[in-house]
N, C-alpha and C positions, 0 to 999 in steps of 0.2 A: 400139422397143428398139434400141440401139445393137449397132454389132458386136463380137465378144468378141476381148479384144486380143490382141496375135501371141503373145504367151507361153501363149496357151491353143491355139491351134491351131499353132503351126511345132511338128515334128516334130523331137521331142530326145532326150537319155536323160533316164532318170527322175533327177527333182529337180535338175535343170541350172536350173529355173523354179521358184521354191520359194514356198509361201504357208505362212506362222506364225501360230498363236498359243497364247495361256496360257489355261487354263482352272484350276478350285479354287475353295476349298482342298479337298487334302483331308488325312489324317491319319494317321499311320503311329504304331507305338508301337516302342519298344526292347526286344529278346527277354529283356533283363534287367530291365527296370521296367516291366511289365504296366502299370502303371496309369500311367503318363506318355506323352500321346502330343505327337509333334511335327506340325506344319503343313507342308506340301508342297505345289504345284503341280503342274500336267499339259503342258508342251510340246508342240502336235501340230503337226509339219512336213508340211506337203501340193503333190505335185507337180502343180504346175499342168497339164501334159500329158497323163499317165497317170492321174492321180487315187490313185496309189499314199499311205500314210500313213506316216508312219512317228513315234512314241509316247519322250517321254523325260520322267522322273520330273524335278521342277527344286527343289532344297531348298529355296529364298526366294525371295522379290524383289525380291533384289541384284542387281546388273547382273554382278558376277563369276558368279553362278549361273548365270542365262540363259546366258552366253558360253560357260560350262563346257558347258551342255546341247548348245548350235549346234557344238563342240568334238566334242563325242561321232556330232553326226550327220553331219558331217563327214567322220567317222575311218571311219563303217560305209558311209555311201552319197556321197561323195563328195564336191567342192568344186561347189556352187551357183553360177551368173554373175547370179543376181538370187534375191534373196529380196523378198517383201515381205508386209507388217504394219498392222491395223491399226491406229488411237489409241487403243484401247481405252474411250473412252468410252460405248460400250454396253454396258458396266460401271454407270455413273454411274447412284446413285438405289439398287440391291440394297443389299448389304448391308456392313459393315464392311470385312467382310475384300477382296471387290469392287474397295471405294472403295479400298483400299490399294493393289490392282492398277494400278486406271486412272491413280492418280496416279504411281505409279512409271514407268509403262510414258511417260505423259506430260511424265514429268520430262526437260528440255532434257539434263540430264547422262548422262541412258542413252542416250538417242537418239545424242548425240553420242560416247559409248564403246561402242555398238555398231556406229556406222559406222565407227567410227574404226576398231576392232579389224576389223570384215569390209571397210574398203580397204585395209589391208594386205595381204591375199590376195585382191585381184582381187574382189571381192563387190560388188555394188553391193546396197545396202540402204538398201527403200525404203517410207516411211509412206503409204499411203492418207489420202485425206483427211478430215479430223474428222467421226464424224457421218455417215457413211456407210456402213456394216456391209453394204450391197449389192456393194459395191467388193468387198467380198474374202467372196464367198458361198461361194465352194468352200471354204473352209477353216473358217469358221462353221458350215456341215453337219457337217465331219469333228467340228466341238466338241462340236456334238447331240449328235452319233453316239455319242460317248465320255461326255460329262459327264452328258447326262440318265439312258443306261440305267446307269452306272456308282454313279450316286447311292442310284438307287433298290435297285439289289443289296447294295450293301454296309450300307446302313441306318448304324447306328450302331456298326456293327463298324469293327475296326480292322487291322488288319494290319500285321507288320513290313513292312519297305524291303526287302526282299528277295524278300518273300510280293507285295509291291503292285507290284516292277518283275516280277516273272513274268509277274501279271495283266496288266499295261499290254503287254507285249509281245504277250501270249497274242488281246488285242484288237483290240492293231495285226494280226494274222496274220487275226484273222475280217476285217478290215475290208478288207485285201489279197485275199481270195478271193471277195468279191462279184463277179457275173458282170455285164460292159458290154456285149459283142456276138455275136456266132457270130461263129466265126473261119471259116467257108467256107458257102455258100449248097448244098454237094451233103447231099445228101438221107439220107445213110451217119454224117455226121459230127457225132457229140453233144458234140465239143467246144466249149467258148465262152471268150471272151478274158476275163480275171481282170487287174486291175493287178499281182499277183504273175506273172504273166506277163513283166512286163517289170521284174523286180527279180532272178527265179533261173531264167527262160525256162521254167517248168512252173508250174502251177498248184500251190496251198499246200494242203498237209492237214495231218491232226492224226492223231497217235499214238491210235486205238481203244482205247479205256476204257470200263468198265463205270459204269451210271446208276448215281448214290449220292442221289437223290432222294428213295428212301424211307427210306435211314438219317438217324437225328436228327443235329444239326449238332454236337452236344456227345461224339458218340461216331468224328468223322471226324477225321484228326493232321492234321496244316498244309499236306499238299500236296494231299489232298484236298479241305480248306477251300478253298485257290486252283480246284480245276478245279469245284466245286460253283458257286462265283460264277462262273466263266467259262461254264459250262450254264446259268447264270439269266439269265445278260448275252444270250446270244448267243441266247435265247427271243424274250427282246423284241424285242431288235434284227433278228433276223432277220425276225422276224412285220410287223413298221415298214417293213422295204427292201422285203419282197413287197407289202406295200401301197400304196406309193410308187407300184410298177408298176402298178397297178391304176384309176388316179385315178376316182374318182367322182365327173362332169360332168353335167350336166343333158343328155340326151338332145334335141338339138334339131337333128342334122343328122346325115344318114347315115354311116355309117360301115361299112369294108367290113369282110365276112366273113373270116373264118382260112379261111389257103389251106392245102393240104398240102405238106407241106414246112418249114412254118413252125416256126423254133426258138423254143422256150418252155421255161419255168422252172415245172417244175410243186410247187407247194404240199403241202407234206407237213407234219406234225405230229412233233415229239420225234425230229428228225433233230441229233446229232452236230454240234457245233462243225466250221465248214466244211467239211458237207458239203453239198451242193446238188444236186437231184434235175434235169438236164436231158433234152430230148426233142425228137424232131421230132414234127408232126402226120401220119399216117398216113392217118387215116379221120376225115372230117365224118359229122355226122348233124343234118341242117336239122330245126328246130321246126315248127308249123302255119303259122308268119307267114313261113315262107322262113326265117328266120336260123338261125346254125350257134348250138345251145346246147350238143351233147356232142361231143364228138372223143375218137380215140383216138392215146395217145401214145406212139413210139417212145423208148425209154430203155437204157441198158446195162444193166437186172435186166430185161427184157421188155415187154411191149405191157400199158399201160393206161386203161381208160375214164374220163374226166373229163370233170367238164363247164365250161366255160369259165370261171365262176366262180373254180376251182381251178386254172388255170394265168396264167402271165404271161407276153405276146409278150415278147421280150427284142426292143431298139433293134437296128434293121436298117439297112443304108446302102440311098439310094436307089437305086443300081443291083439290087437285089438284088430277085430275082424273085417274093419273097414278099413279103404283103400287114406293113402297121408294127402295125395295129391291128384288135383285134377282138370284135365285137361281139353 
C-alpha cells in the first residue's frame, strides 16, 4: 500500500484540501404542483484533512450549476488551494440517469469551465485518474454515507427544495459529529475530537425534539416530516459507523485486552440525531480463558456495565497509553 498523499496528512484548515463529488438523482416537487416533481443532485464537498463534510443541493447537470454549488461552498467555508474529482466513470453501466452524470461530468467542455472558472481564484482543480474510485476513497465513503441511507428513507416520497435542503444540511451536521479520536489520554476527560471540531471549535448537537415514531406519517405538517427522515437516516447510519468500528476478522492472532483508561464509544439504541454516548474503561472483568469480555464504563450520566460486544475502542495515537484494540 502506498503512502497517503500530503494533502491527507499536512496539517491545514479545514477544506484548504478539498475532495468532490455528485451523487442522484433525486427529486424534489413544487409546493404549488404536488404532482410535478423535478430531478436534482447531491454535491458532497470533503476535506481531505479533517474529514469534515459539507452537503449542497445542485439543480442539474450543467456546468453553470455545479459552479453555482462550488460558489455557495466557497462563500460559507472558504477558498480551497486544491480541490479534486473523480471521472465519474463508476457511474458507467447503472442506470439512465447515472449514464447522464458520467458523461457530463466527462465532457472535455466542463472539465475545461471548471478549471477554468477555479483558475481564476487561485484553485487548482484536479481529475483523478479514469477508473480509479480508490484515488478518491474518502469522498466515495462520504457518497455511501449520504446516497445509500438517504435513498432508502425517503422511498418514493418527495419533498420540496426547501424541505430537501433542511434535510441535506441536517445530514451534513450528523456526519460532522462522528467521533475520530480522544482529545487527551487523562483518564477524567470524555471528550473526543468530532470533524465539527474544527469547523465551530465545539462539537455539533441538535436542538431536543420529541420521538414522532409512533405518529402516522399522514398526521405529521412538513417540518416534522423533515426531522422524522432525519431519525430514520441517522438510525441507520449511525448503526453502520458503530459497526465499522467493530470489524469482524477471523480470530487468528492475539490481540490485546481493554486497558482501563481506554476511550470508547459505547452502543446505545434510539439515541437522538448526534448524539453519541462516550466513556472511559473504569473496571475489567476477565472471562474463564483470561480475556476481558465485561467492563465497566465511565460516562457523563454515570458508571455502566457492558460487555465488549457493546462498546467501540475509538482510534488512539501511538503514543498513547492505552491499548488501540480489543478483544
Amino acid at each position: 500500500m502506498g503512502d497517503l498523499p500530503p494533502e491527507r496528512v499536512s496539517p491545514t484548515l479545514p477544506f484548504l484540501s478539498t475532495g468532490v463529488d455528485l451523487c442522484g438523482p433525486l427529486y424534489y416537487r413544487h409546493p404549488q404542483h404536488r404532482s410535478k416533481t423535478t430531478k436534482c443532485y447531491v454535491a458532497i464537498f470533503v476535506c481531505l484533512s479533517v474529514k469534515a463534510v459539507h452537503i449542497e443541493l445542485v439543480g442539474d447537470l450543467s456546468t453553470g450549476s455545479f459552479i453555482a454549488a462550488l460558489r455557495r461552498f466557497i462563500a460559507r467555508r472558504g477558498k480551497p488551494r486544491l480541490i479534486e474529482c473523480d471521472n465519474a466513470t463508476n457511474f458507467k453501466g447503472a442506470t439512465r440517469e447515472l449514464w447522464e452524470l458520467e458523461q457530463q461530468f466527462n465532457s472535455q467542455q466542463m472539465k475545461q469551465a471548471i478549471q477554468r472558472s477555479c483558475a481564476e481564484d487561485s484553485i487548482e482543480f484536479k481529475f483523478i485518474s479514469p477508473r480509479s474510485p480508490n484515488f478518491g476513497g474518502l469522498w466515495e465513503a462520504a457518497v455511501k454515507s449520504v446516497k445509500t441511507h438517504l435513498r432508502v428513507t425517503l422511498g418514493n416520497s418527495s419533498l420540496t427544495a426547501e424541505q430537501l435542503t433542511t434535510l441535506l444540511t441536517q445530514i451534513e451536521s450528523c456526519l460532522n459529529s462522528r467521533p475520530l479520536t480522544q482529545l487527551s489520554a487523562d483518564p477524567e476527560d470524555l471528550d473526543v475530537l468530532t470533524p465539527g471540531h474544527f469547523l465551530i471549535h465545539r462539537p455539533l448537537t441538535a436542538v431536543a425534539e420529541p420521538s414522532l415514531e409512533s405518529i402516522p406519517s399522514n398526521r405529521l405538517d412538513r417540518w416534522q416530516i423533515v426531522q422524522e427522515y432525519l431519525r430514520r437516516l441517522w438510525k441507520r447510519w449511525n448503526t453502520e459507523y458503530l459497526s465499522s468500528l467493530q470489524p469482524r476478522t477471523k480470530w487468528t492472532t492475539e490481540k490485546d485486552n481493554i486497558r482501563i483508561g481506554t476511550m470508547v464509544l459505547v452502543k446505545e439504541d434510539n439515541l437522538p440525531p448526534l448524539k453519541w454516548r462516550y466513556g472511559r474503561v473504569t473496571h475489567i472483568f476477565n472471562g474463564p480463558d483470561g480475556k476481558i469480555r465485561v467492563v465497566i464504563v465511565k460516562t457523563k450520566d454515570g458508571e455502566f456495565r457492558r460487555a465488549i460486544s457493546r462498546i467501540c475502542v475509538l482510534p488512539i495515537r501511538d503514543n498513547s497509553p492505552c491499548s488501540t484494540t480489543g478483544q
